[in-house]
C-alpha positions as a Markdown table, in Angstrom:
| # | Residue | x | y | z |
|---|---|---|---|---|
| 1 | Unk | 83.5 | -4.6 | -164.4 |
| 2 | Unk | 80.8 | -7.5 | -164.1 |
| 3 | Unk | 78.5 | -7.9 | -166.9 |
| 4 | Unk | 75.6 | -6.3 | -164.9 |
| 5 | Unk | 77.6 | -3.0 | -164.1 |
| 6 | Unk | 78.8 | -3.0 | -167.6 |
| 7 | Unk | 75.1 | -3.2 | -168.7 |
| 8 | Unk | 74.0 | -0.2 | -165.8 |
| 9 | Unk | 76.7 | 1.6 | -167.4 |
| 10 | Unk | 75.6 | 1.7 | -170.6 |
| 11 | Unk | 71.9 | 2.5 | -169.6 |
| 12 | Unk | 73.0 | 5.4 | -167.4 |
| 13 | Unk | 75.1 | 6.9 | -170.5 |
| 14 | Unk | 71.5 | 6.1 | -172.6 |
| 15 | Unk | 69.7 | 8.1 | -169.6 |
| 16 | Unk | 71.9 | 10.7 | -169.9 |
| 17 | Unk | 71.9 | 12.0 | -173.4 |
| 18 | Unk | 68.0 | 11.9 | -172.8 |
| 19 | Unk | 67.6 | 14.1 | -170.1 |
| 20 | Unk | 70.3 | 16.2 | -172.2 |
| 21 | Unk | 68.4 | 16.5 | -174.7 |
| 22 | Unk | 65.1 | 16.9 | -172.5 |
| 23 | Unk | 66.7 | 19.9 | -170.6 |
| 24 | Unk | 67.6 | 21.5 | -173.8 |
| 25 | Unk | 64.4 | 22.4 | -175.2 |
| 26 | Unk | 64.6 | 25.2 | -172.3 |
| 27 | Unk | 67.3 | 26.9 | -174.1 |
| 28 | Unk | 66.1 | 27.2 | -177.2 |
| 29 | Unk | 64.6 | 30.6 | -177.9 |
| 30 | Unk | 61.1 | 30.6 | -180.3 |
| 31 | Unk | 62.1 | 33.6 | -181.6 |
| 32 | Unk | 65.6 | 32.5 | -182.5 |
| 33 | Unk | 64.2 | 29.4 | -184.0 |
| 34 | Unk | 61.2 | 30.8 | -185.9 |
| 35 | Unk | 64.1 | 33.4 | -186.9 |
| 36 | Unk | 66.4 | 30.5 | -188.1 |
| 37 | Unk | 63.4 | 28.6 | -190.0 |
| 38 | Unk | 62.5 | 32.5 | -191.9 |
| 39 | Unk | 65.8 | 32.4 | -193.0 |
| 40 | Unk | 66.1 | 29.0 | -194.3 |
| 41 | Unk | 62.9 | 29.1 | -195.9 |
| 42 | Unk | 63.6 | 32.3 | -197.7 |
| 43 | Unk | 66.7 | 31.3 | -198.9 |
| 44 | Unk | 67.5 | 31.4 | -202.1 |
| 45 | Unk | 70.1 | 29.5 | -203.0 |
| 46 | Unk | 71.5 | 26.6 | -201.1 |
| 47 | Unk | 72.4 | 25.6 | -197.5 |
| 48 | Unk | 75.9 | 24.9 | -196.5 |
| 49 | Unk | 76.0 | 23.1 | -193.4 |
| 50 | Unk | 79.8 | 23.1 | -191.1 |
| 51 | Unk | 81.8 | 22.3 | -188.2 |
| 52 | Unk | 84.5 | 20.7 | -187.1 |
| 53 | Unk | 85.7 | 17.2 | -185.8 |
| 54 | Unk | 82.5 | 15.6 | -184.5 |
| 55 | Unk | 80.5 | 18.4 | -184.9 |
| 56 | Unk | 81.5 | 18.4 | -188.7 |
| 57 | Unk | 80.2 | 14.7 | -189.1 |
| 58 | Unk | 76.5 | 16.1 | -187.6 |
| 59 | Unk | 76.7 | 18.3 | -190.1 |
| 60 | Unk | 77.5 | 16.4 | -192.9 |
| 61 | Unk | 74.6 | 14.4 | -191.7 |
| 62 | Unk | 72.4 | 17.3 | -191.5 |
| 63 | Unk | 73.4 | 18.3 | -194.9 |
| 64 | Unk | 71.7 | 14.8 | -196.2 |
| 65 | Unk | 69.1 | 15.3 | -194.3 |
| 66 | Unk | 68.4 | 18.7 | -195.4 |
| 67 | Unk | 68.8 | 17.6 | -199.1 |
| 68 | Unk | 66.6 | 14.4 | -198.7 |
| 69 | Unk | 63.6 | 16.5 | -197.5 |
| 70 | Unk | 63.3 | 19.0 | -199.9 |
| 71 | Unk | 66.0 | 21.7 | -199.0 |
| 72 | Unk | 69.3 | 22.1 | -201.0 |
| 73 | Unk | 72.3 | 21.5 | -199.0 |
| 74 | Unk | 76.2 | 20.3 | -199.1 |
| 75 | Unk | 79.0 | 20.2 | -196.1 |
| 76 | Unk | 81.4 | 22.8 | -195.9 |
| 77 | Unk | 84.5 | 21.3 | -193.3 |
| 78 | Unk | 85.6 | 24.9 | -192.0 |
| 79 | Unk | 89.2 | 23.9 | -192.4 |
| 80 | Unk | 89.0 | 23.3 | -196.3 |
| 81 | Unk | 87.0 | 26.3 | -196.8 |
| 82 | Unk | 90.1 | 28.9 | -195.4 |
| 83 | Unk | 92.2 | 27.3 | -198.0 |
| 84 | Unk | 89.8 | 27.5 | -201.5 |
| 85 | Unk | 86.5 | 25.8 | -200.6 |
| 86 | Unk | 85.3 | 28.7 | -199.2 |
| 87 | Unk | 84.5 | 29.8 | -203.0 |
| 88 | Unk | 81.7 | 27.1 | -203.2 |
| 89 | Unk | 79.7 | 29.4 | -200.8 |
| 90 | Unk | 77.5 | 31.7 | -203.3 |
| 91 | Unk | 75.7 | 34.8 | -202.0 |
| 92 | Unk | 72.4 | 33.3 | -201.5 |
| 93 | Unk | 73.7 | 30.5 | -199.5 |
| 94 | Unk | 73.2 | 30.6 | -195.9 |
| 95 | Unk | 75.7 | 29.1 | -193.5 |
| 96 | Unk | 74.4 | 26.3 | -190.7 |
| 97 | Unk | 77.3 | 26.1 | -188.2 |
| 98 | Unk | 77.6 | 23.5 | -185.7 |
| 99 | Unk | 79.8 | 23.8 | -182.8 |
| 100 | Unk | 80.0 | 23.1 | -179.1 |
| 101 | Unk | 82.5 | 25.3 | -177.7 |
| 102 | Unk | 82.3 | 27.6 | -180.8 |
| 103 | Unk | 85.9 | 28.7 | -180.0 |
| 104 | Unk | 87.6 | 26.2 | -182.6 |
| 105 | Unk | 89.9 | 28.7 | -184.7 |
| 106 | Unk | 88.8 | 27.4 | -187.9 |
| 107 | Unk | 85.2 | 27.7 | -186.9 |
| 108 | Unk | 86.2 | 31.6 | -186.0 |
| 109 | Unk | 88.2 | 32.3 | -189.1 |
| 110 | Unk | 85.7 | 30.7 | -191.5 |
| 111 | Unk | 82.8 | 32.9 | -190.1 |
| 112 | Unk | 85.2 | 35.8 | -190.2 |
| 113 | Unk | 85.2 | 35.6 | -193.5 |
| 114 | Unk | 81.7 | 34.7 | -194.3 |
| 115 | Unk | 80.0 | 37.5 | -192.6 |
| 116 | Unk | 82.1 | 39.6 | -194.6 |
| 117 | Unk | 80.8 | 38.1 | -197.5 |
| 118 | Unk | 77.3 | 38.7 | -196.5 |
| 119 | Unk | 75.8 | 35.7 | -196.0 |
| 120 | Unk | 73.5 | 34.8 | -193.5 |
| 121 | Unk | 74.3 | 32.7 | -190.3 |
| 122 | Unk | 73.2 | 29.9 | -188.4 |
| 123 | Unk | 74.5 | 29.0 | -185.6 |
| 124 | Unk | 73.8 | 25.4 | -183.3 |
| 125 | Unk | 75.9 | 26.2 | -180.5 |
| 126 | Unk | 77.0 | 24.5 | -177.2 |
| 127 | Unk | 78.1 | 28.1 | -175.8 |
| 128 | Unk | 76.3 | 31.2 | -177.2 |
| 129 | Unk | 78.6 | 33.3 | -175.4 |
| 130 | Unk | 81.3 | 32.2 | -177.5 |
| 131 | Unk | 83.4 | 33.9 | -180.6 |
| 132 | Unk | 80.6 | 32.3 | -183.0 |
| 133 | Unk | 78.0 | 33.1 | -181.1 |
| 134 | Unk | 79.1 | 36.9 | -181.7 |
| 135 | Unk | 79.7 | 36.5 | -185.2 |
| 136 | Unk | 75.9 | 34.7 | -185.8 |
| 137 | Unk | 72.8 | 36.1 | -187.1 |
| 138 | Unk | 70.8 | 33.5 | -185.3 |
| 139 | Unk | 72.2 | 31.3 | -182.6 |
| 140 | Unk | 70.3 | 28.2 | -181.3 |
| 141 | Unk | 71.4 | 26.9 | -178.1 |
| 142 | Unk | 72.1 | 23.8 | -177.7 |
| 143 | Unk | 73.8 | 23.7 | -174.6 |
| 144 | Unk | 74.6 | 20.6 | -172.0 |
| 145 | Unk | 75.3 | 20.2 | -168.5 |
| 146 | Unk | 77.8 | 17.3 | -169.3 |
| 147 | Unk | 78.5 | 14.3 | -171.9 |
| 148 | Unk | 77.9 | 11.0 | -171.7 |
| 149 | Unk | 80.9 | 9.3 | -171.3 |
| 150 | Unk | 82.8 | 8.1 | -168.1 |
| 151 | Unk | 85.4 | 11.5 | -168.7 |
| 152 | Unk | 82.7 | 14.2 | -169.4 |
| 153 | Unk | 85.3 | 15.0 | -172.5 |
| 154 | Unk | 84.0 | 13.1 | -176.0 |
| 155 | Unk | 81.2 | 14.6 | -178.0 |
| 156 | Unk | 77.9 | 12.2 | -177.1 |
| 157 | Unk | 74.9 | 14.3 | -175.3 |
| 158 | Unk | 76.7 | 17.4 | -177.1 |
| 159 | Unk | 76.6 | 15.8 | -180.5 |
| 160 | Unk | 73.2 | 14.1 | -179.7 |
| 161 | Unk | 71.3 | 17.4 | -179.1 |
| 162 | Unk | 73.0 | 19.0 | -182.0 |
| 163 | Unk | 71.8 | 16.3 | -184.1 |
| 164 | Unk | 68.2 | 16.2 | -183.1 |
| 165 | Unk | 67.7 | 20.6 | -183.3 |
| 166 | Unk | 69.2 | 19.9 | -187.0 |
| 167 | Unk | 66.8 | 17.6 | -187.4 |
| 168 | Unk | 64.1 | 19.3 | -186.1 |
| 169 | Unk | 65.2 | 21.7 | -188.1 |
| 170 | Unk | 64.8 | 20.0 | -191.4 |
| 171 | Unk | 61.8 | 18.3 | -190.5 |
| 172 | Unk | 60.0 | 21.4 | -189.5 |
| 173 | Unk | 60.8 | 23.3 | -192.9 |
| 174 | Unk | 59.8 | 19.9 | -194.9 |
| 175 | Unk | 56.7 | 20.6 | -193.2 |
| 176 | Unk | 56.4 | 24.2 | -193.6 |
| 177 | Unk | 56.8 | 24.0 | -197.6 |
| 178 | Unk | 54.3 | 21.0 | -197.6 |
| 179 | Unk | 57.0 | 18.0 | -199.3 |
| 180 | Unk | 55.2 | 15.3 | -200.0 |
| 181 | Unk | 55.8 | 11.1 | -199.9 |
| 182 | Unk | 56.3 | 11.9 | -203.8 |
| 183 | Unk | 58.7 | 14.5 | -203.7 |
| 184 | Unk | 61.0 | 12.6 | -201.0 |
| 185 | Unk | 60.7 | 9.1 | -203.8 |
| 186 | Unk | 62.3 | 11.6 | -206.7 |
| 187 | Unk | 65.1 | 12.1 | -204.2 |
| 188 | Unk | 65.1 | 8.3 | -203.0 |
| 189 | Unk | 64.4 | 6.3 | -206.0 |
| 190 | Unk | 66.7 | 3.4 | -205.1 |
| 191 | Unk | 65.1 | 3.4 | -201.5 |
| 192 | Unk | 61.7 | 1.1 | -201.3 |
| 193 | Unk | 59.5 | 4.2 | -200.6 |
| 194 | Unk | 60.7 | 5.5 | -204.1 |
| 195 | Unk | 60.1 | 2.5 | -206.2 |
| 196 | Unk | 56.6 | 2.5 | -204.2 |
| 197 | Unk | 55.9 | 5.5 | -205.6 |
| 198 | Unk | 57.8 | 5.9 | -209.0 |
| 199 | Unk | 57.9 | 2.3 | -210.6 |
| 200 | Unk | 54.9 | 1.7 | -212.7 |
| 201 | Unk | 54.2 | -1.6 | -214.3 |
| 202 | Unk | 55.8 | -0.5 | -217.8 |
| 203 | Unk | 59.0 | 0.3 | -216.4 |
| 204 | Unk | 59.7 | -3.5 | -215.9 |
| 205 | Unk | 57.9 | -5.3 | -218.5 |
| 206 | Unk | 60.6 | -7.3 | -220.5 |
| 207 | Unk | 60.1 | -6.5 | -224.0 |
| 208 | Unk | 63.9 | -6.8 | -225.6 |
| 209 | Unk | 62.5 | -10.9 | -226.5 |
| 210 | Unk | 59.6 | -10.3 | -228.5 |
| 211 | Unk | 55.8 | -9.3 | -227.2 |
| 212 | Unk | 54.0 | -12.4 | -225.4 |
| 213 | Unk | 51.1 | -12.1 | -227.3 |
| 214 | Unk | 49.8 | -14.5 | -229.6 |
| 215 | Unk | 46.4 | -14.8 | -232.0 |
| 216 | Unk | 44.0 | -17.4 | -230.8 |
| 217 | Unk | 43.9 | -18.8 | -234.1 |
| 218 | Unk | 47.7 | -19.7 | -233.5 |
| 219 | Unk | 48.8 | -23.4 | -233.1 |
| 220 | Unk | 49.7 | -24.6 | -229.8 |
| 221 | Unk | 53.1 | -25.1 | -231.3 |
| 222 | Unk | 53.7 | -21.8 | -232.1 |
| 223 | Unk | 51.9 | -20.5 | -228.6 |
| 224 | Unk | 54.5 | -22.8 | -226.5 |
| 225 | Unk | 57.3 | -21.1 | -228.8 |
| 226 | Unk | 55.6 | -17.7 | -227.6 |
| 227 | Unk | 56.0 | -18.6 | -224.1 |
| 228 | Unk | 59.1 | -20.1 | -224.1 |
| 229 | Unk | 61.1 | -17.5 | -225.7 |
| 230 | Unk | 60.9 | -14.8 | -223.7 |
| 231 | Unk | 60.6 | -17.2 | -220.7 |
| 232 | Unk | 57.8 | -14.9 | -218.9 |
| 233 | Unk | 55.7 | -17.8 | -217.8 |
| 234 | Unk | 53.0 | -17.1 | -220.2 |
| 235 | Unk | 51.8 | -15.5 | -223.2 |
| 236 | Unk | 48.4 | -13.2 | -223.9 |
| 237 | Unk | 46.1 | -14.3 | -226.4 |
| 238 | Unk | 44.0 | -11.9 | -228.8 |
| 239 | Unk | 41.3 | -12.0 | -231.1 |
| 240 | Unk | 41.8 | -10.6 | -234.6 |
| 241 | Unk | 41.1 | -6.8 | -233.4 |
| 242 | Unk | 44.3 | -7.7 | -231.1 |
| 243 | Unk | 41.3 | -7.2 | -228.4 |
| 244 | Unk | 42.7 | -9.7 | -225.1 |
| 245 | Unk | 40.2 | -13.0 | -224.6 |
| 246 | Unk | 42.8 | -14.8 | -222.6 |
| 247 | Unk | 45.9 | -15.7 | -221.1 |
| 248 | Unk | 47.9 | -19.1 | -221.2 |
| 249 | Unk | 50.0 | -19.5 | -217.6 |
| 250 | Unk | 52.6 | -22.5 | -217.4 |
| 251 | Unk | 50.4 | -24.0 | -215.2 |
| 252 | Unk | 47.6 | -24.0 | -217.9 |
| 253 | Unk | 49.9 | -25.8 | -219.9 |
| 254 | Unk | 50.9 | -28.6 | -217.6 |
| 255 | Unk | 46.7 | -28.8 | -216.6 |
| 256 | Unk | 46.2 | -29.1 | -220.0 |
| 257 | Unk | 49.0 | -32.0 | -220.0 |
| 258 | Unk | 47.2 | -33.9 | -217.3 |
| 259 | Unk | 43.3 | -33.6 | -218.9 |
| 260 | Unk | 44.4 | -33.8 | -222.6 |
| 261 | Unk | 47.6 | -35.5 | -222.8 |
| 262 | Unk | 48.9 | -34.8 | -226.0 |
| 263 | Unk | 48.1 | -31.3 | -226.2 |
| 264 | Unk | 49.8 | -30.3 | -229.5 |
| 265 | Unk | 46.4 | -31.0 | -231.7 |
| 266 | Unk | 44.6 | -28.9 | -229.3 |
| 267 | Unk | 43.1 | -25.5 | -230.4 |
| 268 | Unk | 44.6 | -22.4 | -227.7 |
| 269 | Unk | 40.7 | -21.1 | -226.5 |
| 270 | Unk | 40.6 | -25.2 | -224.9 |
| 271 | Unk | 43.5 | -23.9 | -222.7 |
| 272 | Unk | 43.6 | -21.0 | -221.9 |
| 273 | Unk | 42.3 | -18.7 | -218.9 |
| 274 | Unk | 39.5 | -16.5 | -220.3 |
| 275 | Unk | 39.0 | -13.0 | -219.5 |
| 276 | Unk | 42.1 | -12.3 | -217.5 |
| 277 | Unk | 42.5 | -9.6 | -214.6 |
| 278 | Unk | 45.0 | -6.8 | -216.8 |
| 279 | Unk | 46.4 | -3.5 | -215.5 |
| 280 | Unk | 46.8 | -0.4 | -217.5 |
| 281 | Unk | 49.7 | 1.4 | -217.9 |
| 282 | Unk | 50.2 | 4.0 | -215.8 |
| 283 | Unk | 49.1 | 1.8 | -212.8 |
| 284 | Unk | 51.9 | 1.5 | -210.0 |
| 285 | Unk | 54.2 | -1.7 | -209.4 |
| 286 | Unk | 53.2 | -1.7 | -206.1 |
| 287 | Unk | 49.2 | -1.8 | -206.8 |
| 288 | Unk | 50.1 | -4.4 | -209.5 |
| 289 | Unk | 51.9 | -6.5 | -206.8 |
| 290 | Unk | 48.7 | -5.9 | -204.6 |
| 291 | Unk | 46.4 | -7.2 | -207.2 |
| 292 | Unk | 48.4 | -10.5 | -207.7 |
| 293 | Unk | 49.3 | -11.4 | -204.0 |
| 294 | Unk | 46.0 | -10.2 | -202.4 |
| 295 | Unk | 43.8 | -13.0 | -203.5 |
| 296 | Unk | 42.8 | -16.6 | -202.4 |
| 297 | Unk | 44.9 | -17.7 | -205.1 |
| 298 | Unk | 47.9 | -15.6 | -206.2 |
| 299 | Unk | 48.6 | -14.5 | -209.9 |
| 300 | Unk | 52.0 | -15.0 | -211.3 |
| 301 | Unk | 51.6 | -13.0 | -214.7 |
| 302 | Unk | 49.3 | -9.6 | -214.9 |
| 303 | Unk | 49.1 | -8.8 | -218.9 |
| 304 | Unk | 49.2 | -4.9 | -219.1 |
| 305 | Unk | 47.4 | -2.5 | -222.1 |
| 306 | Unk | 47.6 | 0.7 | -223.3 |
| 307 | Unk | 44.9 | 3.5 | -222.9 |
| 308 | Unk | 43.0 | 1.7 | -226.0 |
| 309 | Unk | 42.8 | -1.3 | -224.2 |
| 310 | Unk | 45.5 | -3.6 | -226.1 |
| 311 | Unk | 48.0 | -5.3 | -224.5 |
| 312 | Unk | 52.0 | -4.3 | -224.4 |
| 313 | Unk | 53.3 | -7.2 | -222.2 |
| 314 | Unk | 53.6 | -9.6 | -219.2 |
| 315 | Unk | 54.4 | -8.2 | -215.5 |
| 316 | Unk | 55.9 | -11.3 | -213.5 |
| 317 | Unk | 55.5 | -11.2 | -209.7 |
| 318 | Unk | 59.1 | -11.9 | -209.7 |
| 319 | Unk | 60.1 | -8.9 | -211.5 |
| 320 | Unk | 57.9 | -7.0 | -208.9 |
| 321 | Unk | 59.6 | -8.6 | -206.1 |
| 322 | Unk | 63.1 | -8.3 | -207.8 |
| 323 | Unk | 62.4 | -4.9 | -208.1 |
| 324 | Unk | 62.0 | -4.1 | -204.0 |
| 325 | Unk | 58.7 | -3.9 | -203.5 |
């Protein structure tokens, strides 16, 4: 094939599992899926989600999915579960089965079993007709007129419709019980939408090297030691009610350099940047990070305070970036 047919190829295969998955929303009954959603919603313990071969890796998928917006759930490979791992499956768990044929003997078996048990099932088939269809509570079709590959045999519009009803699925529930950008951050608080919402500006303040903080009636010896040692890039200077006046940056100290020379005999208050922009704690990284970057000219070092108003520490904007902001 010539790059140009290898390319229309590829689009028609792209086409394909489009109008698949177009088509489909015909065969999906409301009742069946506002059925299916009930019982999902009502559950009361957790949702296992299964199938096998391709159809299992949707579902592990799904499972994530599920779990990431709000609804308990874990993969159950159908294969495993007739030799033990069917005793993971409580009785307030409800079964999500994926399947295209629904006539793989493991898939059979396993629902055998778990309709004995009394747990409710979900089924996303291919073929309703099938020997999971009849062993369902709730089917939801999810049949196609072929796949997408040159054969018509490997799992691609199949899979791809299965994937977006589980979806749908999960998405429509997250809806339905009203989860929030906060709830998803206490299940993603690696991810940046999670730090966005969960890091506040005490969680990284560097406080293992001593507080840089400093009196004003302090020598500039000792306020250059204050900097230095914790290596924050500043230090925040008080009064004698430990009440904030100002802020020494580097950069005030290498100013002060260029105007005073010799800055050693120097009183701090000649120095240093009065009245200084602070953040409470309590107040997100990411509105910190806001208030130093979105400015004619940027802030490297926000001092932070308690609820009384005295200060606790530095916040570097590197420490915001580092963080994944």
């Amino acid at each position: 094939m010539d790059k140009e047919s290898i390319y229309e190829f590829f689009k028609t295969s792209y086409n394909l599992q489009i109008q698949e998955l177009q088509a489909n929303i015909n065969n999906i009954k409301k009742d069946s899926l506002l059925n299916a959603i009930d019982i999902i919603l009502n559950c009361k313990g957790k949702l296992a989600c299964s199938g096998m071969g391709k159809s299992g890796l949707i579902a592990q998928k799904l499972a994530a999915t599920f779990s990431s917006l709000g609804t308990p759930a874990f993969f159950l490979h159908p294969g495993e579960a007739l030799h033990g791992d069917l005793g993971v499956l409580q009785k307030d768990d409800v079964l999500l089965v994926i399947a295209k044929s629904g006539e793989s003997d493991e898939v059979v078996q396993m629902l055998q079993v778990v309709k004995k048990m009394g747990n409710k099932i979900i089924s996303i088939l291919g073929n309703p007709n099938s020997r999971a269809g009849k062993l369902s509570d709730v089917i939801i079709n999810a049949f196609v007129n072929r796949e997408a590959d040159p054969l018509n045999l490997a799992p691609t519009s199949s899979t791809t419709v299965s994937l977006v009803i589980g979806d749908s699925l999960a998405s429509t529930i997250a809806k339905v019980k009203n989860f929030k950008p906060e709830n998803f951050a206490f299940y993603h608080p690696a991810g940046q939408l999670g730090k966005r919402l969960l890091l506040n500006v005490e969680d990284l303040l560097i406080l293992d090297q001593g507080e840089p903080i400093i009196s004003v009636s302090a020598t500039m010896k000792e306020l250059i030691e204050t900097i230095t040692k914790p290596n924050l890039g500043g230090a925040i200077v008080v009064d004698n009610h430990r009440k904030i006046i100002g802020i020494v940056t580097d950069g005030d100290l290498r100013r002060a350099i260029l105007k005073f020379g010799n800055i050693l005999d120097r009183k701090i208050e000649e120095i240093m940047t009065k009245n200084p922009i602070c953040v409470k704690k309590g107040t997100k990284a990411i509105d910190a990070l806001h208030i130093m970057e979105d400015r004619p000219s940027q802030i490297s070092v926000l001092p932070v305070v308690d609820d009384e108003d005295k200060p606790i520490g530095l916040i570097r904007i590197h420490d915001l970036i580092k963080a994944g902001l």
